[in-house]
N, CA, C and O atoms as CSV, one atom per row, in Angstrom:
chain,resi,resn,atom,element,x,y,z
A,1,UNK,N,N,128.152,126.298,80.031
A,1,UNK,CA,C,129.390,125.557,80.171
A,1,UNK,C,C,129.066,124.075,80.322
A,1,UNK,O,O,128.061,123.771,80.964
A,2,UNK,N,N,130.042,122.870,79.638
A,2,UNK,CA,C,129.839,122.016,79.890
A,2,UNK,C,C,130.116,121.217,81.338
A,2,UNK,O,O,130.226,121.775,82.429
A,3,UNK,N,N,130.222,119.421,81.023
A,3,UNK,CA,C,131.020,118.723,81.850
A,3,UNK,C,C,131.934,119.157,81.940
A,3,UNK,O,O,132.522,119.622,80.964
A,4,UNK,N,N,132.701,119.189,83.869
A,4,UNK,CA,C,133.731,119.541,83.781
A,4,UNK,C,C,134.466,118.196,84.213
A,4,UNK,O,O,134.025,117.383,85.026
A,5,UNK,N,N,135.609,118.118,83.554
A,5,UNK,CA,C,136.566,117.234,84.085
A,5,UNK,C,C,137.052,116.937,85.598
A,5,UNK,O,O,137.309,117.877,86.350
A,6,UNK,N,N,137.179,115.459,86.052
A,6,UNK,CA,C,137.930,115.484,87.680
A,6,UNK,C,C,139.101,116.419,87.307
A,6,UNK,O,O,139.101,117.346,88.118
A,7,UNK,N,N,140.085,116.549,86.419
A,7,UNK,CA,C,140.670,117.266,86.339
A,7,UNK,C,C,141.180,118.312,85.933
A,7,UNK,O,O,142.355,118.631,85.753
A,8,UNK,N,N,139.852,119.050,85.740
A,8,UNK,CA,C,139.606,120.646,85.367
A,8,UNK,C,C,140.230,121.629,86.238
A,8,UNK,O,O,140.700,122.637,85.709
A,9,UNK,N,N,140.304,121.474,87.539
A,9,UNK,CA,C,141.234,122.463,88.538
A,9,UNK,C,C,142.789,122.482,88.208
A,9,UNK,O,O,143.487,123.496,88.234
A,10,UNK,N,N,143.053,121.697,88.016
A,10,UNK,CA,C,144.439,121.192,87.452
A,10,UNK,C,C,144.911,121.611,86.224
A,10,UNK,O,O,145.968,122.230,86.110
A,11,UNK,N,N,144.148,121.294,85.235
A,11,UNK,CA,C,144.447,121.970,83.681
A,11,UNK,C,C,144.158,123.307,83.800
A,11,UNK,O,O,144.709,124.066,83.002
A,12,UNK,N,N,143.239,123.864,84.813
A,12,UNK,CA,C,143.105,125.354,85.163
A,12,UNK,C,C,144.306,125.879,85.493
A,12,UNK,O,O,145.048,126.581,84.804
A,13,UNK,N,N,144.382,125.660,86.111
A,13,UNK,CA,C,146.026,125.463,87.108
A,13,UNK,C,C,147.296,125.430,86.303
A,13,UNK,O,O,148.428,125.746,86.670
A,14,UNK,N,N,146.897,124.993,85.156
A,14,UNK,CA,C,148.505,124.819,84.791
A,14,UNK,C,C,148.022,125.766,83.289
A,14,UNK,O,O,148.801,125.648,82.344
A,15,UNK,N,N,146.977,126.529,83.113
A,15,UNK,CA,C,147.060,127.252,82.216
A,15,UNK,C,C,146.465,126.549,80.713
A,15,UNK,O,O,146.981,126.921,79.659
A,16,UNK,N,N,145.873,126.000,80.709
A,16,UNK,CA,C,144.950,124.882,79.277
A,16,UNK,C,C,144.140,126.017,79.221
A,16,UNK,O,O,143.739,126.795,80.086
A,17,UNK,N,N,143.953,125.923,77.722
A,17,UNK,CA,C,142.884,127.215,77.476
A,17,UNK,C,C,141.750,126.134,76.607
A,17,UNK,O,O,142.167,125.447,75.675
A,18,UNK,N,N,140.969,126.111,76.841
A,18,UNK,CA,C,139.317,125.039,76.844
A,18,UNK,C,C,138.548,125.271,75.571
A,18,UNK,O,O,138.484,126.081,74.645
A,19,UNK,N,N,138.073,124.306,75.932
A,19,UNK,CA,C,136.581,124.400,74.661
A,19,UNK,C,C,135.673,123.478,74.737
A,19,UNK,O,O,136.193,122.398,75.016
A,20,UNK,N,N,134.533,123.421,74.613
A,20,UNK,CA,C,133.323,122.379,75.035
A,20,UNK,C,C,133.186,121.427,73.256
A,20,UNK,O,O,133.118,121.827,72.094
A,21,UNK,N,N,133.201,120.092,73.894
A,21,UNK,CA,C,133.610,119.178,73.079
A,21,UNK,C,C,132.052,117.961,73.857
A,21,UNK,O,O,132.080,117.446,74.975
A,22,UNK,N,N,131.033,117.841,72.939
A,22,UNK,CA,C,130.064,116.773,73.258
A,22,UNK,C,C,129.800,116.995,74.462
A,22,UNK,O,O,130.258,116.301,75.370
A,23,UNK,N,N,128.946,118.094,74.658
A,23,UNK,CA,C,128.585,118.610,75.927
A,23,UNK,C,C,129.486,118.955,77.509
A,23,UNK,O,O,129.135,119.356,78.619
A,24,UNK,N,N,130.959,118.496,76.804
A,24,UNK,CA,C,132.191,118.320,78.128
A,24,UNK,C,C,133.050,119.555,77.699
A,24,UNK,O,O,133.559,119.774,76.600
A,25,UNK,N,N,133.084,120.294,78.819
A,25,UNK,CA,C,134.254,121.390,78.997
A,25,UNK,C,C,135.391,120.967,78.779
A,25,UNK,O,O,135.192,119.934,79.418
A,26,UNK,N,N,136.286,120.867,78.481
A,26,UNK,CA,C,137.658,120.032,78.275
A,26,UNK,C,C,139.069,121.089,77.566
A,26,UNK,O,O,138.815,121.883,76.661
A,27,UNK,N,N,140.259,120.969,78.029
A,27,UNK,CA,C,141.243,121.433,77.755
A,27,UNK,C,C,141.519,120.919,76.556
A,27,UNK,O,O,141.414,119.719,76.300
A,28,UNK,N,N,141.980,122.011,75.552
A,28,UNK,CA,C,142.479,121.918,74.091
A,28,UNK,C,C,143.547,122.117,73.764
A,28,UNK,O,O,144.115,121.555,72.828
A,29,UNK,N,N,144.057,123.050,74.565
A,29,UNK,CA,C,145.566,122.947,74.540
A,29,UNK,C,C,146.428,123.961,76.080
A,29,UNK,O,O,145.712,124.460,76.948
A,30,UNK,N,N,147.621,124.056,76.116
A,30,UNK,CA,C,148.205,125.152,77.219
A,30,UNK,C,C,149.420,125.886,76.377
A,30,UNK,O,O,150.143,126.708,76.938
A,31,UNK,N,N,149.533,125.649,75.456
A,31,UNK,CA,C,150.801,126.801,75.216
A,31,UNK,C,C,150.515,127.092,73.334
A,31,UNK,O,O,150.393,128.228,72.876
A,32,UNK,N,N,150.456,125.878,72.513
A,32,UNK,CA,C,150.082,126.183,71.514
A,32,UNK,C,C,149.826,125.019,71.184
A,32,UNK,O,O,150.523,124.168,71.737
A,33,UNK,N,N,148.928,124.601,70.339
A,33,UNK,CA,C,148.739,123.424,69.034
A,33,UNK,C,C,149.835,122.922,68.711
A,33,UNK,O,O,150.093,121.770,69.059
A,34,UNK,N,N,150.765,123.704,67.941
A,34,UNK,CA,C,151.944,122.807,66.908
A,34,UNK,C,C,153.194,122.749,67.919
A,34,UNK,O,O,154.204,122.079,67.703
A,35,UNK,N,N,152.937,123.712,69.286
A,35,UNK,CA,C,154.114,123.085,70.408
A,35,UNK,C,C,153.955,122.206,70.778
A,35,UNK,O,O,154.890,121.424,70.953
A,36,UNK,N,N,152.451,121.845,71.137
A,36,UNK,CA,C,152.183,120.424,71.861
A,36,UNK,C,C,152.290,119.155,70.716
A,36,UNK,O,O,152.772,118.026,70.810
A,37,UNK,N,N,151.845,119.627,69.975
A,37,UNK,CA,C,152.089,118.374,68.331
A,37,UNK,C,C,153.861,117.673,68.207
A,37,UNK,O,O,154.308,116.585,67.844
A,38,UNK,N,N,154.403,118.793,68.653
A,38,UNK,CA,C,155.661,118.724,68.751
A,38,UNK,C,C,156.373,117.862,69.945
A,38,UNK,O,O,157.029,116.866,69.640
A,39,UNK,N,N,156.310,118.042,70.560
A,39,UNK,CA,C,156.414,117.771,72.151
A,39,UNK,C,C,156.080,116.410,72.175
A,39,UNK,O,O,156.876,115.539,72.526
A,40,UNK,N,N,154.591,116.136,71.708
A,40,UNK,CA,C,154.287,114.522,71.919
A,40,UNK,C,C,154.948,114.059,70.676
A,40,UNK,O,O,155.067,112.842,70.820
A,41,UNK,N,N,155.360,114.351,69.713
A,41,UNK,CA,C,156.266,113.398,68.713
A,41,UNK,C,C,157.714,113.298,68.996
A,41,UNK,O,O,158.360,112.564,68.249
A,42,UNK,N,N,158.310,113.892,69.914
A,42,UNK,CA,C,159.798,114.326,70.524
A,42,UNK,C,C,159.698,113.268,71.616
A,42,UNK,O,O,160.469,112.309,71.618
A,43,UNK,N,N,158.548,113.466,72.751
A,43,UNK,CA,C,158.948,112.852,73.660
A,43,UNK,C,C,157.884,112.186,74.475
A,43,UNK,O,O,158.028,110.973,74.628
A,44,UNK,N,N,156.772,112.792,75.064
A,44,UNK,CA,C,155.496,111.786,75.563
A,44,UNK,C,C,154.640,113.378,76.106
A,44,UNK,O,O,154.965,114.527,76.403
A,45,UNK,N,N,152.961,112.263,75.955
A,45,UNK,CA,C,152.015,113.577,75.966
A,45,UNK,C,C,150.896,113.115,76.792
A,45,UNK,O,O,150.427,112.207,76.105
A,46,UNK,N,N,150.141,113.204,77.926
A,46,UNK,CA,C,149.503,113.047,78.479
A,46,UNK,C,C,147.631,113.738,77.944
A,46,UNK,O,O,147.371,114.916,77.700
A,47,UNK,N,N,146.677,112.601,77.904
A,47,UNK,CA,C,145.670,113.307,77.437
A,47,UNK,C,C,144.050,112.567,78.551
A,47,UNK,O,O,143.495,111.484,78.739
A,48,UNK,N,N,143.936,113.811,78.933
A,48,UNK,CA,C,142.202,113.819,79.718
A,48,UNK,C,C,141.302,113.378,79.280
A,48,UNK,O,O,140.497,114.208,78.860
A,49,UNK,N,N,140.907,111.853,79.118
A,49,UNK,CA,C,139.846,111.101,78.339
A,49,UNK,C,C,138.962,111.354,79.253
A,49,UNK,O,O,137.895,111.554,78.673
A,50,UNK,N,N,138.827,111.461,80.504
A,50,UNK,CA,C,137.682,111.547,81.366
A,50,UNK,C,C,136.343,111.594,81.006
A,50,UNK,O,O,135.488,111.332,81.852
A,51,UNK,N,N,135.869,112.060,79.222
A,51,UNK,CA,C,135.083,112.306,78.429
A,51,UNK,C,C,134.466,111.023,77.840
A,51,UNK,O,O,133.346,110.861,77.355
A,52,UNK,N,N,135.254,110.346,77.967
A,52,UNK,CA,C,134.721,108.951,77.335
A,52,UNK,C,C,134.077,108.357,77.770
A,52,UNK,O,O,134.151,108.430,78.996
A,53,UNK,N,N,132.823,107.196,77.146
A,53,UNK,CA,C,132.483,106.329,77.883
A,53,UNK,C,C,133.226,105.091,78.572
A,53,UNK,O,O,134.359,104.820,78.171
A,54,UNK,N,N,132.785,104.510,79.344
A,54,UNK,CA,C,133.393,103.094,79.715
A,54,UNK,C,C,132.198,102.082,79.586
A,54,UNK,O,O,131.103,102.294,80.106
A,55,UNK,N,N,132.444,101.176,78.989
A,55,UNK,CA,C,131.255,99.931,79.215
A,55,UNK,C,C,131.517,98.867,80.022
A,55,UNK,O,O,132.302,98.269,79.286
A,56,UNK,N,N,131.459,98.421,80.674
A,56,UNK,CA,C,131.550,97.650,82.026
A,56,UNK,C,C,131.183,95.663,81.528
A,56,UNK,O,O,130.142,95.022,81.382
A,57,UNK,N,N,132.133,95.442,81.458
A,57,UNK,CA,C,132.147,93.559,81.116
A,57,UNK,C,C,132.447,93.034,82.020
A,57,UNK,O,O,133.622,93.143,82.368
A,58,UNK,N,N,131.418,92.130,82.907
A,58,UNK,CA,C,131.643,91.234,84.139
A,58,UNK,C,C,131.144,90.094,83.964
A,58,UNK,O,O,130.348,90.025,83.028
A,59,UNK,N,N,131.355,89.064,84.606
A,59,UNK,CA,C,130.550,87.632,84.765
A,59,UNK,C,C,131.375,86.738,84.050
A,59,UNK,O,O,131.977,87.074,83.030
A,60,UNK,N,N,131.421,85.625,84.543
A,60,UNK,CA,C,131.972,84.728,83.910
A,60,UNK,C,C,132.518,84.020,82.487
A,60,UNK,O,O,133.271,83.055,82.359
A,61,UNK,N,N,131.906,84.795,81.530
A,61,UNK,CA,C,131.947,84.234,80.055
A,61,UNK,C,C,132.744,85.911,79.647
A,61,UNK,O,O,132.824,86.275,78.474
A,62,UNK,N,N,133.152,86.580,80.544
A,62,UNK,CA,C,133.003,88.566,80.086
A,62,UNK,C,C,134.388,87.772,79.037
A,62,UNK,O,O,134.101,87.517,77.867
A,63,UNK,N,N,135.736,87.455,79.520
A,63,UNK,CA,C,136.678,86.938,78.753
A,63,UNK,C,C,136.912,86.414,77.424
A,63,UNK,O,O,137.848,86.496,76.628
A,64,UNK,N,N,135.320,85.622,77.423
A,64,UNK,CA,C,135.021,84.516,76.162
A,64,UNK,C,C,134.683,85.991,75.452
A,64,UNK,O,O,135.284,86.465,74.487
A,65,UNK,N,N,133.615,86.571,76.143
A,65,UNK,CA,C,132.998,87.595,74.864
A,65,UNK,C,C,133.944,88.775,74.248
A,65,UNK,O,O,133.912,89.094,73.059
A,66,UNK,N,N,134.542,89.200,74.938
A,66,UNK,CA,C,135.757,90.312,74.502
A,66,UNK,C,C,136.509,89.250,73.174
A,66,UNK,O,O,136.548,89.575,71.987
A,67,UNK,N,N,137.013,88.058,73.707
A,67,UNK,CA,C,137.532,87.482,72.340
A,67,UNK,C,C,136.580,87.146,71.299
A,67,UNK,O,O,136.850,87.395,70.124
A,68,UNK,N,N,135.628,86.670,71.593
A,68,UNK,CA,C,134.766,86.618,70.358
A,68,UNK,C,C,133.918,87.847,69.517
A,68,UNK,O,O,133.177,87.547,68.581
A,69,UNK,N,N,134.114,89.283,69.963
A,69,UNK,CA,C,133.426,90.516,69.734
A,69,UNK,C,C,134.749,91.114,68.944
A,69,UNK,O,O,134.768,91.832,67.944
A,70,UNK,N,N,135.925,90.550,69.771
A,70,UNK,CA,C,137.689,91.798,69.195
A,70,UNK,C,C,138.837,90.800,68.176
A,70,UNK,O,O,138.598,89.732,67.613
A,71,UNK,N,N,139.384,91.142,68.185
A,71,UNK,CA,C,140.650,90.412,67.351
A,71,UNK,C,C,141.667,90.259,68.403
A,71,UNK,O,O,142.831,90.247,68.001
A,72,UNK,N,N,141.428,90.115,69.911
A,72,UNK,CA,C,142.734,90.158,70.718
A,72,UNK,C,C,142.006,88.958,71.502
A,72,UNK,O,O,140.777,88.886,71.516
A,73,UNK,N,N,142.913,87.918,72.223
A,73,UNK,CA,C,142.385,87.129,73.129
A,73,UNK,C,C,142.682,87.631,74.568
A,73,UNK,O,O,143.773,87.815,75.109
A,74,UNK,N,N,141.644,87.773,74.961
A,74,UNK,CA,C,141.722,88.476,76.091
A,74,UNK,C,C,142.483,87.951,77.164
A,74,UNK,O,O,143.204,88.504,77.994
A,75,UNK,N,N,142.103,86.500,76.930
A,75,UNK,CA,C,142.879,85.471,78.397
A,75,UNK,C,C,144.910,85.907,78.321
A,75,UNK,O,O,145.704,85.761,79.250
A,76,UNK,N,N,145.128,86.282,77.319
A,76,UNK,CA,C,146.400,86.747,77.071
A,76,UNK,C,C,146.803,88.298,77.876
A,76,UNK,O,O,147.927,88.797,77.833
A,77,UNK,N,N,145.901,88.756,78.423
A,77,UNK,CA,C,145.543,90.537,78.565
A,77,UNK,C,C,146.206,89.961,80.221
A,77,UNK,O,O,145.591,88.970,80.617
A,78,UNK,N,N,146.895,90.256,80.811
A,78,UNK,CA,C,147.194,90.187,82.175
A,78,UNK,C,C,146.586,91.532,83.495
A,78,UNK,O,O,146.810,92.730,83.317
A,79,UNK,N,N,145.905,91.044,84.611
A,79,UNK,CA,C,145.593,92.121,85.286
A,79,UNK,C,C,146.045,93.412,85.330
A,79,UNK,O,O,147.219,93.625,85.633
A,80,UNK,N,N,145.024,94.621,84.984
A,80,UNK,CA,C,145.764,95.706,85.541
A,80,UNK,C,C,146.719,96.204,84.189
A,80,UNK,O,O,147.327,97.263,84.035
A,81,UNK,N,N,146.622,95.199,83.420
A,81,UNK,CA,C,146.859,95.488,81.677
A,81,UNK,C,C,145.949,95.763,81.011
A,81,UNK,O,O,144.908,95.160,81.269
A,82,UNK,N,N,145.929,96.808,79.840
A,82,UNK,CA,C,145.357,97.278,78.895
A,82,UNK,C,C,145.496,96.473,77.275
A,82,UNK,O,O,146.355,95.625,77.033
A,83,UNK,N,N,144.395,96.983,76.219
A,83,UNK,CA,C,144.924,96.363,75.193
A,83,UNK,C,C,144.052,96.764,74.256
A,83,UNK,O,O,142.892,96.352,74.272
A,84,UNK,N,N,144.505,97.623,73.321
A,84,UNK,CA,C,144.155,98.709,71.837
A,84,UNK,C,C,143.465,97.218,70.892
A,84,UNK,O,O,144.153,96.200,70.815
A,85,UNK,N,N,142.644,97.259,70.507
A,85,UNK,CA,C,141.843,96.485,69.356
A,85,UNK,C,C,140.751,96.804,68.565
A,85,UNK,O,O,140.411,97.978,68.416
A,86,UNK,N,N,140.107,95.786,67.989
A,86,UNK,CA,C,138.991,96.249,67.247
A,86,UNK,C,C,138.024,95.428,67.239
A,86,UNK,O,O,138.268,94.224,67.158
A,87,UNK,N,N,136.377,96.021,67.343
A,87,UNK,CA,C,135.280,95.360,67.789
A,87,UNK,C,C,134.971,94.512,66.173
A,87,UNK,O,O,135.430,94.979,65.131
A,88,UNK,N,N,134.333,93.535,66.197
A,88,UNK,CA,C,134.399,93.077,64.668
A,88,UNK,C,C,132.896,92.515,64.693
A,88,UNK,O,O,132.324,92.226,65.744
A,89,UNK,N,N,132.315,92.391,63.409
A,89,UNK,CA,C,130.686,92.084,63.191
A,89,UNK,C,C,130.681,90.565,63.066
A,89,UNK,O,O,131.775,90.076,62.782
A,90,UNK,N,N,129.607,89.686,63.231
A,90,UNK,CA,C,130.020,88.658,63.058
A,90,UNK,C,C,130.733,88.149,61.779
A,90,UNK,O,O,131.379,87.103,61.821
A,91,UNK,N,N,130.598,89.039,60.395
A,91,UNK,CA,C,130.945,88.581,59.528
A,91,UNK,C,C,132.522,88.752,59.333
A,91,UNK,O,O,133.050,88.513,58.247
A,92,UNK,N,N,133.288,89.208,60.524
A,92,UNK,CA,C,134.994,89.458,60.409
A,92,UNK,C,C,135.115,90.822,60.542
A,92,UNK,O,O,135.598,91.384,61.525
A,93,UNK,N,N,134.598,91.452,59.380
A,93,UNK,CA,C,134.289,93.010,59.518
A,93,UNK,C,C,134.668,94.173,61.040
A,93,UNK,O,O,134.285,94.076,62.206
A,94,UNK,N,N,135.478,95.114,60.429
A,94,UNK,CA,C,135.583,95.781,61.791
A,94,UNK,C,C,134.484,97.057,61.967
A,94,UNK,O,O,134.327,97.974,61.160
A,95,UNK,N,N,133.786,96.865,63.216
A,95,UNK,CA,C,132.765,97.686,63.644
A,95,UNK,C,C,133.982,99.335,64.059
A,95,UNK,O,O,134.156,100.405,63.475
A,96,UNK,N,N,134.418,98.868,65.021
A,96,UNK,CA,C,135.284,100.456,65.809
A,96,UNK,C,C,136.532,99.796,66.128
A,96,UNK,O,O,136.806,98.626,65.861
A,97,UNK,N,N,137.110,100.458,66.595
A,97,UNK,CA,C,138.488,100.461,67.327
A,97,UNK,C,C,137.941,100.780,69.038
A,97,UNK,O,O,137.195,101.701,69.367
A,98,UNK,N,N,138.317,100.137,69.609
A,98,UNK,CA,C,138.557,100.073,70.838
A,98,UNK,C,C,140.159,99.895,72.279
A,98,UNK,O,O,141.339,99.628,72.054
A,99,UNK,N,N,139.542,100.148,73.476
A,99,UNK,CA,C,140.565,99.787,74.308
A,99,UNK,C,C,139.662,99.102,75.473
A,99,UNK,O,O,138.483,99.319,75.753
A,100,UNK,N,N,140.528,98.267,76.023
A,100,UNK,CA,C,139.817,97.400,77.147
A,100,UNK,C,C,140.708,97.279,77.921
A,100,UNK,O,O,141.852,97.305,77.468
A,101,UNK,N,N,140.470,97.081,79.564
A,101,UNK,CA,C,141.319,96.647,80.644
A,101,UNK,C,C,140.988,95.915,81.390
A,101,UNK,O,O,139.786,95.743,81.595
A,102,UNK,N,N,141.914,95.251,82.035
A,102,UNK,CA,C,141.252,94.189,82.040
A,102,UNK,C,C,142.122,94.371,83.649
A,102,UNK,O,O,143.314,94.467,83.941
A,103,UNK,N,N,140.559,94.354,84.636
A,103,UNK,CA,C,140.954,94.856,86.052
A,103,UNK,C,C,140.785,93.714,87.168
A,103,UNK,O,O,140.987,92.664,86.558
A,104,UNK,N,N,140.573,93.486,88.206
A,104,UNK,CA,C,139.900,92.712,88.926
A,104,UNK,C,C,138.298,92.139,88.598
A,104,UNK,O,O,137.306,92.866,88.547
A,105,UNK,N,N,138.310,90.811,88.412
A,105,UNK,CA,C,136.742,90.563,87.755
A,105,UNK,C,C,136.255,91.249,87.009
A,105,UNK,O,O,135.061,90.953,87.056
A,106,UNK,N,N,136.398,92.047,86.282
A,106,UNK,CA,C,135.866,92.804,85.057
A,106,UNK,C,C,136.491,93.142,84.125
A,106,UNK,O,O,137.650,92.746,84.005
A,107,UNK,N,N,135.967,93.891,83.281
A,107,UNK,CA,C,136.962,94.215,82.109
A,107,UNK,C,C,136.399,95.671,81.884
A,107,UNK,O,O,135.220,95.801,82.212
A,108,UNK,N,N,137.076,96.867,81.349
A,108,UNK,CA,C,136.226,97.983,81.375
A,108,UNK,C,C,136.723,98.459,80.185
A,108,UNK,O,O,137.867,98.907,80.109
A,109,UNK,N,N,135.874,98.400,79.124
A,109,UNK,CA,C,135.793,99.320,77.219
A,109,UNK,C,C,135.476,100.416,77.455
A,109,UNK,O,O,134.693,100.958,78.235
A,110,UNK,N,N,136.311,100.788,76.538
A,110,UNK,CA,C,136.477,102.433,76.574
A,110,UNK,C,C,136.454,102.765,74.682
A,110,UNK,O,O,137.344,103.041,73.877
A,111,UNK,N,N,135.140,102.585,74.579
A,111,UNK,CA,C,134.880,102.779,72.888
A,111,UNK,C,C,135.413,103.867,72.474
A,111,UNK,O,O,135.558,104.752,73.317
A,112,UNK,N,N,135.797,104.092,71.267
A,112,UNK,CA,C,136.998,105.247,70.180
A,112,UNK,C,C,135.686,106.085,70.375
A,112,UNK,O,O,134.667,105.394,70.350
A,113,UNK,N,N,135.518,107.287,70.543
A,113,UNK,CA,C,135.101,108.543,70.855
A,113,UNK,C,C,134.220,108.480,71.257
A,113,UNK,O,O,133.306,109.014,70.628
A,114,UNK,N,N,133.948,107.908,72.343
A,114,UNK,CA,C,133.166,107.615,73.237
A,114,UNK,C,C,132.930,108.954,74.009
A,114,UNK,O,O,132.175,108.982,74.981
């Protein structure tokens, strides 16, 4: 069995039937596939990233570098706000899609399938 999720007792709990995904135990669904497909296009869907990495941006220039690495200016990102973008090569080019937040003194990336 893999990683288990902080919130593996819980998806236990409410009936998620699992599957190991990149060495992590993780809930796949609780009632069916095309109910839940349904459900989040009707109305809103909650999902257990707990699996992901986070990369950790601190220090003084962390602001400068998120804008010069993404297509979003970060100084625009307000505390405790989030913000969907994309990592880019120096030549413009997009490397991944990303998300970043931007918390007290840091900023914390959460790379696309991380």
């Amino acid at each position: 069995m893999g990683i288990k999720s902080p919130l593996h007792d819980i998806h236990e709990k409410l009936g998620a039937k699992f599957t190991e995904f990149a060495g992590h135990y993780m809930p796949l669904y609780y009632t069916s596939i095309k109910s839940e497909h349904l459900a989040v296009r009707r109305s809103v869907g909650l999902f257990d990233v707990s699996h992901m990495s986070n990369v950790w941006i601190e220090g003084k220039d962390a602001e400068k570098l998120l804008t010069l690495t993404t297509v979003e200016d970060a100084s625009r990102i307000g505390e405790y706000r989030g913000q969907y973008t994309a990592i880019l090569r120096e030549d413009g080019t997009i490397i991944d899609d990303t998300i970043f937040l931007h918390l007290p003194e840091k900023y914390m990336l959460i790379p696309n399938a991380g």
